[in-house]
N, C-alpha and C positions, 0 to 999 in steps of 0.2 A: 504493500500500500504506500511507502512511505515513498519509494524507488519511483511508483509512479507518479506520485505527488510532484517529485523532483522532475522526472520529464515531461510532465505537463506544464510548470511552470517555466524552464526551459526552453518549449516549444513556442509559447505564447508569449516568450519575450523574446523572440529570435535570434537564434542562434550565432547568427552572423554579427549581430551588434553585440552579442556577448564577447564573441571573439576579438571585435575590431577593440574594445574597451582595453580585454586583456593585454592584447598587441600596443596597447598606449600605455600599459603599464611602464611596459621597461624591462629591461634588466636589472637595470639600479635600482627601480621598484620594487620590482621582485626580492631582490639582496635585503630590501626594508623590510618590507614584509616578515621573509623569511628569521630577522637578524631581533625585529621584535617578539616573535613566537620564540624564538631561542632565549631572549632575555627574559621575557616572562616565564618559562620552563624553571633555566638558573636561577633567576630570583626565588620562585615557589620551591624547590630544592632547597636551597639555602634556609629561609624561614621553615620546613620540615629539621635540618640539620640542624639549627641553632636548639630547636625542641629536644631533640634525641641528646644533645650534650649536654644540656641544662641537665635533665632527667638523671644524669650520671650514665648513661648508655656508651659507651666509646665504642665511636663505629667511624671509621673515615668516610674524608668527603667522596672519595671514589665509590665506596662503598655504597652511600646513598643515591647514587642515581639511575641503576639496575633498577632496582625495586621502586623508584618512582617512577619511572618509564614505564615499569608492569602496570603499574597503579594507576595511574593518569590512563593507561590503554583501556581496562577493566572500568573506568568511570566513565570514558567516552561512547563503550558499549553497551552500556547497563543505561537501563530508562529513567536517568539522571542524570542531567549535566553537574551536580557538584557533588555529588557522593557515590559510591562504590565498588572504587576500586582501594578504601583505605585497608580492610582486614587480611589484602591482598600485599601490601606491602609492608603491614608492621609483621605480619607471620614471616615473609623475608629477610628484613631486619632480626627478628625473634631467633630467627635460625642461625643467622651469621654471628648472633652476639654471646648466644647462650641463656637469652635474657628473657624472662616468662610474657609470654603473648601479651599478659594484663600490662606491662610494664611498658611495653612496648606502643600498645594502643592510647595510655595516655598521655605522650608529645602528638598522639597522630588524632587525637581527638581536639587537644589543644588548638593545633594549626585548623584546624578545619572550624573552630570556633574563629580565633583571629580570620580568618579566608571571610569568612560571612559577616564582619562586622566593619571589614575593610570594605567589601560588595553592599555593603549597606549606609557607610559615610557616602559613597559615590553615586549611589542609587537613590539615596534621599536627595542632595543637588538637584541632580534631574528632576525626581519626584517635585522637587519645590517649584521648578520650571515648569514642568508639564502643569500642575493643578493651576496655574496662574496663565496658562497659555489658551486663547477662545478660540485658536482650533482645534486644540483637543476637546472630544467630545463628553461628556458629562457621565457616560458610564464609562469611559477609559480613566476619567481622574478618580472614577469611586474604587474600582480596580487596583490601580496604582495606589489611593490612600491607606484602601483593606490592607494590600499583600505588602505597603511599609509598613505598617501598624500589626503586624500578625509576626514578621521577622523581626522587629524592636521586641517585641511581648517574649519569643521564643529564645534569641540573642541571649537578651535580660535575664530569663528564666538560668539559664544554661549559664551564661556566668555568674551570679549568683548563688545558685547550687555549687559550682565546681569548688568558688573561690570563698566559700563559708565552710565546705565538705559537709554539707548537709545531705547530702548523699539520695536525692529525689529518684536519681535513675535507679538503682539499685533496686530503693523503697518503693519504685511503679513496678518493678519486677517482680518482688515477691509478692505482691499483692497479688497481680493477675495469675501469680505463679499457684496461689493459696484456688484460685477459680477455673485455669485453667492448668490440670494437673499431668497431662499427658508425658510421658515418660519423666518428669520432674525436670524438662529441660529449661524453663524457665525461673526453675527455685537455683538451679545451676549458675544459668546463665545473670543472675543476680548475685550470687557471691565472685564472679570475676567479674562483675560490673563493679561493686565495691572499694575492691582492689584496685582496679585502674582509676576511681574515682580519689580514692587515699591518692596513690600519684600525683594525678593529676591536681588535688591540693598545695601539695608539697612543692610542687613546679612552681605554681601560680605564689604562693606565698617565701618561698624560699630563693627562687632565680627570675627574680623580675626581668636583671639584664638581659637575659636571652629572649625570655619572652616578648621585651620593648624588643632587641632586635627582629624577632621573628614580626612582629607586628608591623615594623618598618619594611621588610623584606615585601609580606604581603601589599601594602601599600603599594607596592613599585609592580610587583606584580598585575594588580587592578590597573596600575596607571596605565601599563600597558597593552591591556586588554582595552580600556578608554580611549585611546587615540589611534585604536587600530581604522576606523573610517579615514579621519584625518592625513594618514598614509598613504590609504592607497588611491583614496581621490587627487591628492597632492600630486602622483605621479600620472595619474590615469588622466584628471584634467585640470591639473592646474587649481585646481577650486582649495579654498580655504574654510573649515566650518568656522562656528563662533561658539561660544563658552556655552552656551545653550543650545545649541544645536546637540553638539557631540553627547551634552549631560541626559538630551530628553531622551539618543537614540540610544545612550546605553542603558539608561533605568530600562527602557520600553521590551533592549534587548536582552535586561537580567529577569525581566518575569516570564519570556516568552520562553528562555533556559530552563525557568522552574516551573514550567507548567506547561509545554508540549513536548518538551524531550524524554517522549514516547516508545520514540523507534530506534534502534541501534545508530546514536549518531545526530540524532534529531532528523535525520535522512526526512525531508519534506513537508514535515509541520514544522519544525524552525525555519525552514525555509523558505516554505508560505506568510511566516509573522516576521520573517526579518524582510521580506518582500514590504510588507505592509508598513513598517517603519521607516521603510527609503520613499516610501509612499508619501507620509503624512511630511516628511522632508521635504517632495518636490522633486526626488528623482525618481527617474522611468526604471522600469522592470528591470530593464536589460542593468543598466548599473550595478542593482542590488542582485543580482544571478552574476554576473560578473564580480563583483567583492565576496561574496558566497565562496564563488565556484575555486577563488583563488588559495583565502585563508582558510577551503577543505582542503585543500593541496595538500598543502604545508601542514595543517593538522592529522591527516592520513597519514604524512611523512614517519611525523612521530607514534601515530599509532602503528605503524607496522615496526618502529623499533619495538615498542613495548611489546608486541607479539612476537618477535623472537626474542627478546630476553625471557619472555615468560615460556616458550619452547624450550629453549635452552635450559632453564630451570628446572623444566619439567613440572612447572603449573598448570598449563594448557593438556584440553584433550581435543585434538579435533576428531577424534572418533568417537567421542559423547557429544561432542558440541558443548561443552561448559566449563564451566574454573574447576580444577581439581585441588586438592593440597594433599604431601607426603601425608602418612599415620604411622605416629613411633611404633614399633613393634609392641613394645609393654602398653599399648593403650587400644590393641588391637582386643586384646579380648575383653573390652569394656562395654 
């Protein structure tokens, strides 16, 4: 469905103008492009890295970027654009370090809390723009207000808990775990939720430093993610946005992330709502299929590194079709 979503929209914005767009990109453009998704990558690396040695984990930087590369593949395919492929790389780390899973997942819960509050200074901007802009339309600013108002409430919640160790996620587990009792995998799954929540305290309260730097890192990350239009219009024609322009199209384009990336990829529901946002801009089809069709290039690039690291590993099955992980021997007969 998604595949055809994508060559419908495609067709209907012909082809040929897709191309000639491309073809004005550049090479130099391309290099931009290309040079911004790689800093964005190392940046979000980096703010993971600074978490894992806060935590007391010693792992090198080399180290860390196999298993991000896994990770980021596993989030790009899974029907979420900003979570999961993390249980996927802290089990990688967990294995190179010797370090228990629990221990592991709270820097990797940390970063992904920072990621989303970073996605959410930059998303409110816009958001402030958009509800004050009369062409947007009256259920898009209620939308937008909801889904800021709903990640403040959640953001909040989650730091809070983390950084009090009040321990809420654990405590929603046992609870449902007390109603829903099937193999007692959720009374389980609440005492290692605990444990990474203890961590995940001691981080927060004990190494600020790393954490302000991961926090920073993220920042640089989103920025980059923020000015990715700005590039490649720059090279493609010349065109400059403005401080409002680029805020409204990336709030517009962080809900359309969390809320049709459906399909492996967002394969043609994103692509249809990022259609729609070059729209409410003032640019033609073809544009917006052309800046698409470009930074999936370049984001395939990396998802087929992440798929053979994760071949290599031996995390991948393509004879199931799904994520697999090692099982110690002594936990086989559990």
């Amino acid at each position: 469905m998604g595949l055809g979503i994508f060559a419908g929209l495609v067709y209907f914005s012909n082809p040929r103008l897709i191309w000639e767009e491309l073809k004005a990109v550049g090479g130099l453009g391309f290099l931009a492009v290309v040079g911004d998704v790689v800093l964005g990558f190392f940046a979000w690396t980096l703010s993971w890295f600074l978490l894992l040695r806060g935590a007391g984990i010693k792992v090198r930087w080399r180290r860390v970027l196999s298993p991000m590369l896994a990770g980021s593949a596993v989030t790009y395919l899974t029907p979420s654009a900003y979570l999961g492929g993390e249980p996927v790389r802290a089990y990688w780390v967990a294995k190179e370090t010797g370090v228990s899973m629990a221990h592991v997942m709270a820097p990797t819960m940390v970063e992904r809390l920072l990621g989303g509050i970073s996605l959410l200074v930059f998303a409110a901007i816009g958001g402030f723009f958009a509800l004050l802009s009369p062409t947007t339309s009256l259920a898009t600013k209620g939308a937008i207000a909801l889904g800021l108002g709903v990640m403040t409430v959640l953001l909040f919640l989650g730091m809070v808990s983390f950084a009090f160790n009040l321990q809420w996620l654990s405590r929603a587990l046992k609870a449902l775990g007390r109603v829903i009792r099937w193999r007692g995998i959720l009374t389980r799954l609440a005492g290692s939720a605990s444990v990474m929540e203890e961590h995940i305290y001691q981080l927060l309260s004990h190494r600020l430093g790393h954490v302000l730097g991961s926090f920073i890192m993220q920042l640089v990350t989103v920025f980059l993610t923020y000015i990715q239009p700005q590039i490649f219009f720059y090279f493609a024609k010349q065109m400059l946005f403005n401080f409002v322009q680029l805020s409204l199209f990336f709030t517009l384009n962080v809900f359309i992330s969390a809320f049709v990336w459906l399909t492996p990829g967002g394969i043609g529901l994103a692509d249809g709502g990022l259609a729609g946002v070059f729209q409410l801009l003032g640019l033609p089809l073809s544009s917006a299929l052309a800046y698409d069709v470009l930074f999936r290039f370049v984001g395939l690039i990396q998802v087929g590194l992440g798929i053979y690291v994760l071949l290599r590993r031996g995390l991948l099955s393509w004879r199931f079709g799904r994520i697999s992980v090692e099982v110690e021997e002594k936990d086989k007969s559990k």
